[in-house]
Each structure stands twice: as C-alpha cells, then as structure tokens.
C-alpha positions as CSV (number, residue, x, y, z in Angstrom):
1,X,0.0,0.0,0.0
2,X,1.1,3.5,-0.8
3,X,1.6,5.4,2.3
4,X,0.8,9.4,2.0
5,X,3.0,11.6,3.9
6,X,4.9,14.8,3.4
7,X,6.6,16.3,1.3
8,X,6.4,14.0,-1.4
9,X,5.9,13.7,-4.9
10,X,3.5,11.1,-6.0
11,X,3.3,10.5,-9.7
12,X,0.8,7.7,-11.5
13,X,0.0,6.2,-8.1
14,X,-3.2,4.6,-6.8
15,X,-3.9,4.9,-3.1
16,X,-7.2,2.6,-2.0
17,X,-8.9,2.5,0.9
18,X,-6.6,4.5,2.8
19,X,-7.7,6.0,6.3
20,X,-6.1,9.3,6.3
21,X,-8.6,10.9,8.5
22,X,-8.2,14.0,10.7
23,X,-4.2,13.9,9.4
24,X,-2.0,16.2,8.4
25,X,-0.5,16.2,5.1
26,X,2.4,19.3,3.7
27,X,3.3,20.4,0.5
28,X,3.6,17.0,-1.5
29,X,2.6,17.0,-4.9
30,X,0.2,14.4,-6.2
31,X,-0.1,14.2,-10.5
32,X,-2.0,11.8,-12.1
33,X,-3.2,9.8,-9.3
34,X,-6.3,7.9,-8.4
35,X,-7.8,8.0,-4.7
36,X,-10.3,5.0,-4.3
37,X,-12.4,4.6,-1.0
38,X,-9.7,7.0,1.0
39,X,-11.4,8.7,4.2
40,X,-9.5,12.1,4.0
41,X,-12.5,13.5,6.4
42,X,-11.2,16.3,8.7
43,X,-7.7,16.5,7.1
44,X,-5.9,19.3,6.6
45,X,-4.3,19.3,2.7
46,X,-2.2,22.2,3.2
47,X,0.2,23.8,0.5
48,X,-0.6,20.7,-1.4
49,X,-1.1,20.2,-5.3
50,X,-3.3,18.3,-6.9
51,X,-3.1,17.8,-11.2
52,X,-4.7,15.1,-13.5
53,X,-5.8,13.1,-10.2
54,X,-9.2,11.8,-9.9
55,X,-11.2,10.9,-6.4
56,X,-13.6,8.3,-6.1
57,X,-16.2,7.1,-3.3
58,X,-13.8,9.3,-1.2
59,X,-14.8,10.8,2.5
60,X,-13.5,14.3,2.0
61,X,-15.7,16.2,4.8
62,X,-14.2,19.0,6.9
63,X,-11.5,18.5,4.8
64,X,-9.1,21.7,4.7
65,X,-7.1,22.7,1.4
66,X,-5.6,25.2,3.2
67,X,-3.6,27.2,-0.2
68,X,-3.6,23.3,-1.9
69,X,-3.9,23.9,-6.0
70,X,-6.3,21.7,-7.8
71,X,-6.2,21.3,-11.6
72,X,-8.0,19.0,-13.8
73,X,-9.8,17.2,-11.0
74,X,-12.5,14.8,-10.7
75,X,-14.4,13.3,-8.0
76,X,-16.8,10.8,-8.3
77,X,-19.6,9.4,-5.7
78,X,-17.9,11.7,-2.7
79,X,-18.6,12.7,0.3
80,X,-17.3,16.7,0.3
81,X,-19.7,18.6,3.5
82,X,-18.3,21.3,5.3
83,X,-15.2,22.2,2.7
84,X,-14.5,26.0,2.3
85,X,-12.9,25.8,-1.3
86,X,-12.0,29.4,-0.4
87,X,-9.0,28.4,1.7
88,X,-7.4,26.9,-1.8
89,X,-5.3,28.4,-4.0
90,X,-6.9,29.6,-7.0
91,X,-4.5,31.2,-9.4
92,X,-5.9,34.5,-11.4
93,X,-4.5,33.5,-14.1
94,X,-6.4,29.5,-14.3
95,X,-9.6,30.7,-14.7
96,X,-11.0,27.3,-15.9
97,X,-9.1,24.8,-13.0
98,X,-11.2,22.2,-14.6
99,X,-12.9,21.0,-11.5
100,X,-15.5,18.3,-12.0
101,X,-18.0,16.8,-9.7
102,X,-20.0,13.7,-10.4
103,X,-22.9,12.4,-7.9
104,X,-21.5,14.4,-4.9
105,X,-22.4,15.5,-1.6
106,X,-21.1,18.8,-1.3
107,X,-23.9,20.3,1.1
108,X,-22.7,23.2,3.6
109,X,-19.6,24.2,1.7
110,X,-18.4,27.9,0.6
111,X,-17.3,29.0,-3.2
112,X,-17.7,32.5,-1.8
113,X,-16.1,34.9,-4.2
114,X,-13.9,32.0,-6.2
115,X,-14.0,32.4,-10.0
116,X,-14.0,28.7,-10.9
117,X,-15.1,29.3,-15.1
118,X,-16.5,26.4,-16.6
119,X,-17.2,23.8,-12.9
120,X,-18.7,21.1,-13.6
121,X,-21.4,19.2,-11.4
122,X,-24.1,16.3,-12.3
123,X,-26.0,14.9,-10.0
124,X,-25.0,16.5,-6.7
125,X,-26.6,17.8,-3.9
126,X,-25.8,21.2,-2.8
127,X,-27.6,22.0,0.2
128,X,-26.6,25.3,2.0
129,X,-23.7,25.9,-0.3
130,X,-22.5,29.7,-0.5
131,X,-21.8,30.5,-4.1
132,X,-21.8,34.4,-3.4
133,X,-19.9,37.2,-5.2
134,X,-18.4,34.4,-7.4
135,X,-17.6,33.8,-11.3
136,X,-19.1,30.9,-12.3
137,X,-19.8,31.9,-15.8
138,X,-19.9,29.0,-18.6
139,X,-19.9,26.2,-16.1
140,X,-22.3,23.3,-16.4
141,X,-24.5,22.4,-13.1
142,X,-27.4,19.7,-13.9
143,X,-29.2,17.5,-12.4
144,X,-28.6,18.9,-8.7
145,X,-30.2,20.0,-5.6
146,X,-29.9,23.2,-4.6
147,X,-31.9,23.8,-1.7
148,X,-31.1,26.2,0.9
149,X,-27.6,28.0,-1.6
150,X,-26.9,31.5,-1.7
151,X,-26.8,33.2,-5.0
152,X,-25.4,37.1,-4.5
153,X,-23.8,38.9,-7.2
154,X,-23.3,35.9,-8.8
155,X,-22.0,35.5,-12.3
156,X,-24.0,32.5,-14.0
157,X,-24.2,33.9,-17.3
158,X,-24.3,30.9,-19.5
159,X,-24.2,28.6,-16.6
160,X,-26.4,25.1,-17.6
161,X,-29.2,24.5,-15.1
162,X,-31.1,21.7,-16.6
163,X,-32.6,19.4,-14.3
164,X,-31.3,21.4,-11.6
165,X,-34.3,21.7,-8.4
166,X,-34.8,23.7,-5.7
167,X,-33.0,27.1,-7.4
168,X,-33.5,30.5,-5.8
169,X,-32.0,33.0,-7.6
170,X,-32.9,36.7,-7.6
171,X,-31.9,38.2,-11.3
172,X,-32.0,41.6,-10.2
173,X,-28.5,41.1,-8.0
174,X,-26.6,38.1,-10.0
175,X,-25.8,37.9,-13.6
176,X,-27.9,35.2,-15.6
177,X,-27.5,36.2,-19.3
178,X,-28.1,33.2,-21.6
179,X,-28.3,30.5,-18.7
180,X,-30.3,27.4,-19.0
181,X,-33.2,26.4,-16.7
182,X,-35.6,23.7,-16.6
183,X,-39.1,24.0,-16.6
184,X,-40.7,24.9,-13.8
185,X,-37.5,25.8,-12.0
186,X,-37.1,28.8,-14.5
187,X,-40.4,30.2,-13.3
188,X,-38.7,30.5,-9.7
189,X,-37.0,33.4,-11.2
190,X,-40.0,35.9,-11.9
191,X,-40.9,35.6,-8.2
192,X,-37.5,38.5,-7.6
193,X,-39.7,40.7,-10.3
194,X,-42.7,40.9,-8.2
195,X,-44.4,39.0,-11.5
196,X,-47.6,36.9,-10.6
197,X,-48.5,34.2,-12.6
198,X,-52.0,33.1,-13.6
199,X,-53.5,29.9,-15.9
C-alpha cells in the first residue's frame, strides 16, 4: 500500500482505501493519481497540489485545502460537507481549474467569491452551499439539488441549469444572461420581479 506523507511527490499512483482521517499532510505533490475509497474526512491538505488526479467514493468532509492547488480534478460518488474551497489556491491567471464533480455531496460548503469558469457538477446535492460574489460563468450544473444556496452577485451567465431543483435566484442582483433552466424551475426566477403568474 502507498503510504501518503509529506513532502512528497506522487506521480501515476493509486492509493485505495486508505484512512487518512483527521491527518495532516504538507506540501507534497500528487499528479495523475487515483484515490479510491480514502477517508480524507477532517484533514488538513495544506500547500498541497493536486493535477490530473481523480477521487472516487472518497470521504472528504471537513476536509481543509488550506492554499492546496487543484487542476484538472475529478471526483466521483464523494462525500465533500463542510469544505471552504475558499481556503485553496486559485491562481488569477487559471480561470477554468477544470474542476468536476460527479454524484457528490457537497452540502454546507463555501465557493464565496472563487472564479472557478467552466465547474462542472451532475448529479450532486448542494444544500446550504454559499456561491456568493463568485464567477461561475460558462460552467455546467445539472441535475442537482440546490436547496437552501446563496446566489449574490453571482456571475452565471451561460451557466447550464437543466434538471437542476430547488433554485432560488434573484436576477435583479446576479448575472444570468443566456443561462439554462428547466421548466418549472425557471419560473422561480419571476418571483425576484414581483411577477404573478396566472392559468
């Protein structure tokens, strides 16, 4: 088994079923790797980077990226409640980190003010999740539950709704220019307007 640790550099490795909870793991470099069944709850990633590597059934709650990078990553079936993405490191010049997010749990976590261009997420729920003052712009979000997220001054022009539930979001204070909604959801937006509908 591969053992994670420190200061490392991991390349092309696979690391399965690894308890790695509440640790602590510095600066070590992981690039093209695959994380399968790994309980990473309550750890602290911090000054980490992440490229090409792909998570799946993983525990990541409470986890804490503390300025970790993440590029061209994918997680599938995990568990991710409680992160602040806001404690990454999010380069101005990567607009489009290519995050991806596939049948998640990512309720009661914070993209507050993060311009993440292009996200991607099917299938996940996203209860409570803060996704105020942020640039989302041109990201694809379908099929998910939003129930309970904060949309202010929120750039979602051409952001992909469809099959999305559960959507509050006041056009008057974000930016929704050519974004997709499902029917009924996109009727949720006229309630902002003071618009009353009638059969």
């Amino acid at each position: 088994m591969n053992e994670i640790v420190s200061n490392q550099q991991y390349f092309e490795q696979i690391f399965d079923r690894q308890d790695l909870s509440s640790s602590e793991i510095r600066e070590s470099i992981f690039e093209e790797c695959e994380f399968r069944d790994c309980n990473l709850s309550a750890s602290n990633l911090s000054q980490c980077k992440f490229v090409d590597c792909t998570f799946k059934r993983c525990n990541l709650s409470l986890m804490s990226p503390f300025q970790s990078r993440f590029s061209n990553i994918e997680f599938t079936e995990c568990k991710l409640t409680g992160v602040d993405w806001t404690n990454a490191r999010w380069p101005s010049f990567d607009l489009d980190p290519g995050l991806a997010f596939r049948n998640c749990i990512l309720n009661d976590s914070s993209f507050f003010g993060l311009t993440l261009q292009a996200l991607q997420m099917q299938d996940c729920r996203l209860h409570h999740v803060d996704f105020r003052e942020g640039n989302f712009s041109g990201s694809a979000l379908r099929d998910c539950e939003f129930n309970g997220s904060l949309f202010m001054r929120t750039d979602l022009s051409r952001v992909d709704f469809s099959g999305s539930t559960e959507i509050v979001i006041d056009v008057l204070t974000n930016k929704v220019t050519k974004a997709t909604f499902s029917y009924p959801e996109a009727l949720s937006l006229l309630a902002g307007l003071g618009i009353e509908l009638v059969d």
